[in-house]
DOMI-697468 format. One line per 3 residues: number of its first residue (from 1); their letters; for each residue x, y, z of C-alpha. Coordinates in steps of 0.5 Angstrom, whole numbers, always signed. Last residue first. Example, Ala and Ser with C-alpha at 12.3 -4.5 7.8 and 13.67 -1.06 7.14 Angstrom:
2 = SA = +27:-2:+14 ~ +25:-9:+16
This chain:
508 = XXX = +17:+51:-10 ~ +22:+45:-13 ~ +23:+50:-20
505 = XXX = +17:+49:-22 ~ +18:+52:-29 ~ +21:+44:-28
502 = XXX = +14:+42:-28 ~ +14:+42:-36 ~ +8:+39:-39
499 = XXX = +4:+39:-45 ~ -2:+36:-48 ~ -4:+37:-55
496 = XXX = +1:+33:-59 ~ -4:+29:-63 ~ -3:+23:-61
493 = XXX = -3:+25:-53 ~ -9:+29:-54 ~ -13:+21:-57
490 = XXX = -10:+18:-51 ~ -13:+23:-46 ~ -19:+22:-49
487 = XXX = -20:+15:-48 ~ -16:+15:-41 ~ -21:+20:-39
484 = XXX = -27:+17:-42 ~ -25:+10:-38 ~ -24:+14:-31
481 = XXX = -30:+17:-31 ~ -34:+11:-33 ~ -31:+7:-28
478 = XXX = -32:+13:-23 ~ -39:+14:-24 ~ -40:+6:-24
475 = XXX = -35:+6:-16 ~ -40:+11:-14 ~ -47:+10:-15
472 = XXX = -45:+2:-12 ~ -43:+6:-6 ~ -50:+10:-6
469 = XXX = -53:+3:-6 ~ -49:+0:-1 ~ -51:+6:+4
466 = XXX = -58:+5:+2 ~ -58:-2:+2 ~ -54:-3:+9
463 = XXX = -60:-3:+13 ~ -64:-8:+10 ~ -58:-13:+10
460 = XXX = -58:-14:+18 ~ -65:-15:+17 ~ -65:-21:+12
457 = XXX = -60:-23:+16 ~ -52:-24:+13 ~ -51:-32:+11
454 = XXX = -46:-37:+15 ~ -43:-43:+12 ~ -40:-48:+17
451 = XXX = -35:-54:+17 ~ -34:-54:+8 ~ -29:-60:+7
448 = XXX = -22:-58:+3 ~ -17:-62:-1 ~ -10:-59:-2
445 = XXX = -4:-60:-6 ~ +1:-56:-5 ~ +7:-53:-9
442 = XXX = +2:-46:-9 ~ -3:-48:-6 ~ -7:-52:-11
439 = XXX = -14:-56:-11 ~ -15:-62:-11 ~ -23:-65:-13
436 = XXX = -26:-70:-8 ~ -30:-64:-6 ~ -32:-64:+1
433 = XXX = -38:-63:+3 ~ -39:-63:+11 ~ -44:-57:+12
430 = XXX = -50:-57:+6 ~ -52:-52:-1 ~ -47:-47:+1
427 = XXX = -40:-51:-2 ~ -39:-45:-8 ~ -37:-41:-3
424 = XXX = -31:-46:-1 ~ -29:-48:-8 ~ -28:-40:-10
421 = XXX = -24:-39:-3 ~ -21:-46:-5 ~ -17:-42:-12
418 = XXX = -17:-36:-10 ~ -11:-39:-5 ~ -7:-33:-2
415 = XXX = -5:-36:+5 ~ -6:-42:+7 ~ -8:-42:+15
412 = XXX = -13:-36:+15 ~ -15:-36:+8 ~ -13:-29:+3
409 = XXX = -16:-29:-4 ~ -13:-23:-6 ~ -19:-20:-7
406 = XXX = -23:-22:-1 ~ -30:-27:+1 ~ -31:-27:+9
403 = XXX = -27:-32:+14 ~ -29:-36:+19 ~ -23:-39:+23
400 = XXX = -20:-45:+19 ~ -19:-52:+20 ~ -13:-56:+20
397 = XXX = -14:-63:+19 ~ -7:-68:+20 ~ -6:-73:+16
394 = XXX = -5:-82:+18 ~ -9:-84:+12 ~ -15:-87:+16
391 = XXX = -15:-80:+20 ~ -16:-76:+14 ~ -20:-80:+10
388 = XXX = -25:-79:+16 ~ -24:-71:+17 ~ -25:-72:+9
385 = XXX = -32:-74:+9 ~ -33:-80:+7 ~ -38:-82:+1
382 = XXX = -34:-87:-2 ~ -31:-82:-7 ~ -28:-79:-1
379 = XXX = -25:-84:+0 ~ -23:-86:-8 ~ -20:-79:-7
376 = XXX = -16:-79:-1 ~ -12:-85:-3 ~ -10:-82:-9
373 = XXX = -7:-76:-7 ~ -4:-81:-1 ~ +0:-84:-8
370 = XXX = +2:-77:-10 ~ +4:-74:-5 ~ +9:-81:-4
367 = XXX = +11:-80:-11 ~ +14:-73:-10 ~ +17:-73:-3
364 = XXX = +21:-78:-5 ~ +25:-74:-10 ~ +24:-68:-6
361 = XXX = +28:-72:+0 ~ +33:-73:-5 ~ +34:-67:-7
358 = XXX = +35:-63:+0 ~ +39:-68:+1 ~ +44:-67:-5
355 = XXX = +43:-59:-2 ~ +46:-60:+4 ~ +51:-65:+1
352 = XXX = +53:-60:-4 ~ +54:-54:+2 ~ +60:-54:+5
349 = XXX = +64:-56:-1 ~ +60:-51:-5 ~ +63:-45:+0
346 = XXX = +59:-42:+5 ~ +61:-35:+5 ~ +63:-31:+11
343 = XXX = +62:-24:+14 ~ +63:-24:+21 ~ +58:-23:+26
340 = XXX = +58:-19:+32 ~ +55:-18:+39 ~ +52:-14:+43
337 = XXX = +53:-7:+41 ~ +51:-1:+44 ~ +48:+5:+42
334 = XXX = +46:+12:+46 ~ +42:+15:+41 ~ +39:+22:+39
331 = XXX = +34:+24:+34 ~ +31:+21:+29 ~ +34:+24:+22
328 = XXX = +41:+21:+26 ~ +45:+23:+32 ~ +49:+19:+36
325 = XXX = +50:+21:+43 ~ +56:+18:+45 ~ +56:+10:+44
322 = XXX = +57:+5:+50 ~ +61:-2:+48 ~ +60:-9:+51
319 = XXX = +62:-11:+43 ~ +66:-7:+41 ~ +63:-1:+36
316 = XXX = +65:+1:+29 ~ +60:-3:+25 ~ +54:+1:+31
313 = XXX = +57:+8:+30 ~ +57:+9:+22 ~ +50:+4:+23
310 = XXX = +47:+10:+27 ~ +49:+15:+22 ~ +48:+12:+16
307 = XXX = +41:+11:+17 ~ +39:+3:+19 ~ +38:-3:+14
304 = XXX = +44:-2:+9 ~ +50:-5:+13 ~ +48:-12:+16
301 = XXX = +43:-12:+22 ~ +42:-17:+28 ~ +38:-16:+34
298 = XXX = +34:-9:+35 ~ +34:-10:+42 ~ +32:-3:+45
295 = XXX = +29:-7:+51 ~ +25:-11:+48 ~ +18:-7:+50
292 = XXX = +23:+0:+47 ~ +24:-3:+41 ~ +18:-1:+35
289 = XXX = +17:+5:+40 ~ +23:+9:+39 ~ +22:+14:+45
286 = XXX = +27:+11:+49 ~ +25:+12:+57 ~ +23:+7:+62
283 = XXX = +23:+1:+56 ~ +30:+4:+55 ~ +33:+5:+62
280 = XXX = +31:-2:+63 ~ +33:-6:+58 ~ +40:-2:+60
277 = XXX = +41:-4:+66 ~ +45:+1:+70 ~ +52:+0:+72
274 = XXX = +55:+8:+72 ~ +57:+7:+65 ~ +49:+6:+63
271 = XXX = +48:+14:+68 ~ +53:+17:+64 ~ +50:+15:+57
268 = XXX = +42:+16:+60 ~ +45:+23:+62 ~ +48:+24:+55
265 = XXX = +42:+22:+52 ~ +38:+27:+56 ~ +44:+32:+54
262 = XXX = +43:+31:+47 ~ +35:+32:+47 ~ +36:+39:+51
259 = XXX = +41:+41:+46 ~ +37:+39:+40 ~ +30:+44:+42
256 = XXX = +35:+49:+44 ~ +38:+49:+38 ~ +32:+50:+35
253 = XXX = +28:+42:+31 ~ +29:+43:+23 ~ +31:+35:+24
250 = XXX = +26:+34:+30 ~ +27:+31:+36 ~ +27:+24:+39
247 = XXX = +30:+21:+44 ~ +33:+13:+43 ~ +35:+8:+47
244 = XXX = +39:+3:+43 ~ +41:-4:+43 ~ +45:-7:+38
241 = XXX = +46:-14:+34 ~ +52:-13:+28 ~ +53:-16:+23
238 = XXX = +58:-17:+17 ~ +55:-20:+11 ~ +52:-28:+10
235 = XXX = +53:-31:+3 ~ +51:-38:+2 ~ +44:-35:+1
232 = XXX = +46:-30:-4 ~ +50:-35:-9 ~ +41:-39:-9
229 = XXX = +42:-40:-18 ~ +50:-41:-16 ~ +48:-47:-11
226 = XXX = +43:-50:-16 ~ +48:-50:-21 ~ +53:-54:-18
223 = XXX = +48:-58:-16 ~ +46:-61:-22 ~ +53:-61:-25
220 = XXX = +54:-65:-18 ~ +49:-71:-20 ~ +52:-77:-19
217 = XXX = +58:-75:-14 ~ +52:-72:-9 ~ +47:-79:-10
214 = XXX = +53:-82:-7 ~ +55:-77:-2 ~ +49:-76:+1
211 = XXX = +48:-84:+1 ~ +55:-84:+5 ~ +52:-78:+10
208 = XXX = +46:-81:+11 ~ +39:-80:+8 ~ +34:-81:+13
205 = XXX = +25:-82:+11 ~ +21:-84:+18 ~ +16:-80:+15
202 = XXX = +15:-78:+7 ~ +19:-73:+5 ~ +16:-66:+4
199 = XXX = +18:-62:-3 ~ +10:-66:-5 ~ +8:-61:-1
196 = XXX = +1:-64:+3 ~ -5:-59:+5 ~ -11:-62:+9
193 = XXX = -17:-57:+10 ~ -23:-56:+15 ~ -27:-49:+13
190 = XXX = -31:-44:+16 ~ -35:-40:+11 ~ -38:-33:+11
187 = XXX = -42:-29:+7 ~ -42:-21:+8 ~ -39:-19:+1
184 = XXX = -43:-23:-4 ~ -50:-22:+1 ~ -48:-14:+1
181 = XXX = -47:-15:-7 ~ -54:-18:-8 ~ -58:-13:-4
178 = XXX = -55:-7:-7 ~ -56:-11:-13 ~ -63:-12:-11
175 = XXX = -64:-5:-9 ~ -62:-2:-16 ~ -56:+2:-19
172 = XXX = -55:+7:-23 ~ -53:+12:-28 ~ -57:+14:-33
169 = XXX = -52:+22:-33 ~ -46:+21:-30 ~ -42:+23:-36
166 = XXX = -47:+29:-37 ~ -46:+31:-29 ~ -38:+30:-30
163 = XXX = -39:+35:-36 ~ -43:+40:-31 ~ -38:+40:-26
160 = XXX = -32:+41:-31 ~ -36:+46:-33 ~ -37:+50:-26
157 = XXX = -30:+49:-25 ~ -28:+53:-32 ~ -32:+58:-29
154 = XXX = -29:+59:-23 ~ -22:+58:-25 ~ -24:+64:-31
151 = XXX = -27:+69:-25 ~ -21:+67:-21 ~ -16:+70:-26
148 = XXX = -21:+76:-28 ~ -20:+78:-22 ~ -12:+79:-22
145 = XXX = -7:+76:-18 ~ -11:+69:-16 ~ -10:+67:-10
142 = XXX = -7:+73:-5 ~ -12:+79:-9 ~ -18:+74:-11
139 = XXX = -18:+72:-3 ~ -17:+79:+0 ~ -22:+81:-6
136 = XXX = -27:+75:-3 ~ -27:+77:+5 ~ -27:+83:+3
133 = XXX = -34:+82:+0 ~ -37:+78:+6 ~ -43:+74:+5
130 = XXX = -48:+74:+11 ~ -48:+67:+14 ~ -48:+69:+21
127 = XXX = -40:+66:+22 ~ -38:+70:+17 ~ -39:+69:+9
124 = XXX = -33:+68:+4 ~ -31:+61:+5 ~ -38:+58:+5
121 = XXX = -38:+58:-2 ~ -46:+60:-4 ~ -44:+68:-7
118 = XXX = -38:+65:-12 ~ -43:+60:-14 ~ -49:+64:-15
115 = XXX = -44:+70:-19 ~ -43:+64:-23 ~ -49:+62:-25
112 = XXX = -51:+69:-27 ~ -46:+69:-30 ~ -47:+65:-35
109 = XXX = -44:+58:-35 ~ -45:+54:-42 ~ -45:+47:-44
106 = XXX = -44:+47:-52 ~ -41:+40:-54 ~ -35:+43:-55
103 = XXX = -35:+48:-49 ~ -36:+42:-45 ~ -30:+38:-49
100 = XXX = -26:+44:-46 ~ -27:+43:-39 ~ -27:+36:-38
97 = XXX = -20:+35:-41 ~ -18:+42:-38 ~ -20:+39:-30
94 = XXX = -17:+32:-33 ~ -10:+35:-34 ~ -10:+40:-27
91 = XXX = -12:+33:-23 ~ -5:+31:-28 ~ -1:+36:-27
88 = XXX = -3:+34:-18 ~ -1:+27:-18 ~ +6:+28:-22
85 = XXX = +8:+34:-16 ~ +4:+29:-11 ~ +9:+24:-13
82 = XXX = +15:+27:-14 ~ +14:+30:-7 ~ +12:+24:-3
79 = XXX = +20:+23:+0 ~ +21:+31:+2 ~ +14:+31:+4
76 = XXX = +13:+27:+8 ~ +7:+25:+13 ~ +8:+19:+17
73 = XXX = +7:+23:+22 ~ +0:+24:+20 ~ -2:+20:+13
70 = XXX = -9:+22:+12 ~ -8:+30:+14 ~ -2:+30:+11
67 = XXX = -3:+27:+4 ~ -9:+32:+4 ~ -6:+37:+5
64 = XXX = +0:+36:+1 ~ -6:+36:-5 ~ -9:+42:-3
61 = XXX = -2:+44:-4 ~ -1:+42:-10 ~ -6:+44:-14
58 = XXX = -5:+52:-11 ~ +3:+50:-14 ~ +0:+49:-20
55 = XXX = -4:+54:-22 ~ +1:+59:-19 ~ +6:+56:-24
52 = XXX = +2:+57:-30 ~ -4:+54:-33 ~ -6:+53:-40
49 = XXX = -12:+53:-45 ~ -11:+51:-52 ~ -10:+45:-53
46 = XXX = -8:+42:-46 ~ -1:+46:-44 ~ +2:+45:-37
43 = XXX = +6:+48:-33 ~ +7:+56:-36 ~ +12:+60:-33
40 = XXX = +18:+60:-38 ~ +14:+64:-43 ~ +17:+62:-50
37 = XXX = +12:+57:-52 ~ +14:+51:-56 ~ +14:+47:-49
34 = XXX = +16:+39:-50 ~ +10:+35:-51 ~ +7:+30:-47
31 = XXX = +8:+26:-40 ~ +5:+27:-34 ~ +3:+20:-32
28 = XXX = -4:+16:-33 ~ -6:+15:-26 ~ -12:+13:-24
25 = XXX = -17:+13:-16 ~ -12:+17:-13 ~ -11:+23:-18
22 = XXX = -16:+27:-16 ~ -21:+23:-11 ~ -26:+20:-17
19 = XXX = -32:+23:-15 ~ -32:+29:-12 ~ -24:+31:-14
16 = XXX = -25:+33:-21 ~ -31:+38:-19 ~ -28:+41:-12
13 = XXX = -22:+42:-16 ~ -22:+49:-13 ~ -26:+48:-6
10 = XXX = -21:+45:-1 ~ -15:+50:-4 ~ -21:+55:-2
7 = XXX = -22:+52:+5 ~ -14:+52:+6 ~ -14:+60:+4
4 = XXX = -20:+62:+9 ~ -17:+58:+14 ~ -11:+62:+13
1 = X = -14:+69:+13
């Protein structure tokens, strides 16, 4: 009965989820207007159709199964609940939305269609095919309640599918521009760049401690403010370095379960005291497997980055000292603290001859970028390629390893920098261009030279059309959807028309 029931949960919403993932793909919010009715059990309103509690919490376990099955272990519902709570009104948003303004523009479902339906899911026939009547009534009974409820479901389902195949309707995409966005997307490039930060100071440049002073007497109101803007820097909390060696168990674990993992870390414990090395036991036995290859090692931590309980202990550890068993949301720990590090707060005094030379080195840095900036265009206007303005300007060349087209604009070496990524594909013509035009990373200013331009084979692009093709399919369906969507629920939204009280909820 349970897979029957999972299967179902799978199939409800089939029309709204097909496309656009639910709520994965947008999210508008659940706001709206407080509830006028007098039935405490209702959700969601949509001008005149409703669901209640049931509705919502048959929503909101497909949604957990979801989440579960992508996210795994990861999976929590505790800390995930809000948001799949907000995800799932809003699928049951969208579905009235789609239902309603199908029955407005005069889209029907017989009973004809929907008896096809019902008869077509799988859920409800056995392991030959043949559809099993029990199988529906048991179904209905546990779901829905009442027959009539499920008939309504299926209906409305039927007309959100229906609407969605209006909305598609014309859509489509082409081999060429299948065949345009595979060669797009699988170009590859490989660069050689110089990066010059003008906060560098130029080589060979010193500020002694007289001409730090100097300079830091003439513009201390400059430091001073400097200093206040980076406070947070010039104050290091108390921290604590520790080992740990971790067995894990469960939160809602059995008192067996929880007693067995107590006692292996009271082992670990006796057998530590007993002269045994630490980092060996944990890479033989913790089962935290962020630190266990560093022999437990967690370096320094200030309060706030570890759960209470482990970090309650830690603070209050000596250096050198074994904890009990601690237990945390994880499971057991047998900690031990290696050093400790007071707070202390770095005063203006001690910091404004710092931050002087760090002004100072700017303020060189920022006329010598500029005059090699200069340098490197008129060689490169001569016809040189930039490895050899390079040389003759004493800089160093970095060069990339191939990289593909991406949103951000990520490049090995340079991080985000859309801005190169778009100069280095327009560079297709000839290997050795190099632009005499800067570009800016950030505070950088970078020249870059094309080394390698690679383009996907005719055949290696043929058989990704078809695929593509269908992607392209899917991502307008869901461009339309979600544009029509967000249209018309704006438009409900200001007459008042939608409704959401997911305290009737009550934290099922």
């Amino acid at each position: 009965m349970l897979k029957i029931l999972r299967q179902g949960q799978r199939w409800i919403m089939a029309g709204v989820i097909l496309l656009v993932g639910g709520a994965f793909v947008f999210f508008f919010g659940v706001g709206g207007s407080p509830f006028s009715t007098a039935n405490p059990d209702q959700v969601i309103r949509v001008g005149d159709l409703s669901y209640d509690t049931r509705d919502f919490l048959r929503v909101r376990a497909n949604q957990e199964e979801y989440y579960e099955g992508l996210l795994g272990k990861n999976f929590d519902r505790r800390t995930l609940q809000s948001q799949i709570d907000q995800m799932s009104a809003e699928l049951l948003i969208q579905r009235a939305i789609l239902s309603q303004e199908a029955k407005r523009l005069g889209l029907r479902v017989s009973d004809a269609e929907l008896h096809d339906a019902v008869r077509a899911m799988a859920i409800f026939r056995d392991e030959h095919g043949a559809f099993q009547p029990q199988r529906l009534r048991s179904f209905v009974e546990y779901e829905y309640g009442r027959e009539q409820n499920f008939v309504n479901a299926v209906r409305t389902d039927l007309l959100v599918q229906k609407m969605l195949r209006l909305l598609y309707s014309g859509i489509d995409a082409s081999s060429v521009e299948a065949e345009e966005m595979l060669r797009y997307q699988r170009e590859q490039v490989r660069i050689a760049y110089v990066a010059l930060d003008p906060n560098t100071p130029p080589p060979g440049f010193a500020v002694t401690d007289a001409e730090a002073e100097i300079y830091a007497a003439a513009h201390s109101a400059q430091l001073q403010e400097i200093y206040d803007q980076r406070h947070e820097q010039y104050v290091q909390p108390e921290q604590v370095h520790a080992r740990h060696i971790l067995f894990k168990v469960a939160e809602n674990a059995s008192e067996k379960e929880v007693g067995a993992a107590q006692q292996r870390a009271a082992e670990v414990r006796e057998r530590l005291l007993g002269g045994a090395d630490f980092a060996a036991l944990a890479l033989e036995l913790s089962e935290d497997t962020a630190s266990k290859a560093a022999g437990g090692d967690l370096g320094f931590f200030r309060r706030g980055q570890m759960v209470p309980a482990f970090e309650d202990v830690a603070f209050t550890l000596k250096p050198g000292t074994l904890s009990e068993p601690v237990r945390s949301p994880f499971g057991f720990h047998v900690i031990r603290v290696e050093a400790k590090q007071d707070a202390k707060i770095t005063s203006f005094e001690a910091a404004r001859l710092a931050i002087a030379r760090e002004l100072m080195e700017k303020e060189a840095g920022q006329p010598y970028v500029e005059n090699l900036i200069t340098r490197l265009r008129t060689t490169l206007q001569s016809g040189k390629a930039l490895e050899a303005a390079a040389r003759e300007a004493g800089l160093t060349l970095e060069r990339t390893a191939l990289f593909s087209r991406n949103p951000e604009g990520q490049i090995p070496g340079l991080g985000a920098a859309p801005e190169v990524m778009h100069t280095a594909f327009a560079l297709k013509e000839e290997t050795g261009a190099s632009p005499d035009r800067v570009l800016y990373v950030a505070d950088k200013a970078v020249f870059i030279q094309l080394l390698e331009h690679r383009s996907p084979s005719d055949e290696e692009i043929a058989k990704e059309i078809p695929s593509e093709r269908e992607r392209l399919v899917t991502q307008k369906r869901q461009r339309v959807q979600e544009a029509w969507l967000k249209e018309r629920r704006a438009e409900l939204d200001r007459r008042g028309e939608i409704a959401v009280q997911l305290e009737a909820v009550d934290g099922s």
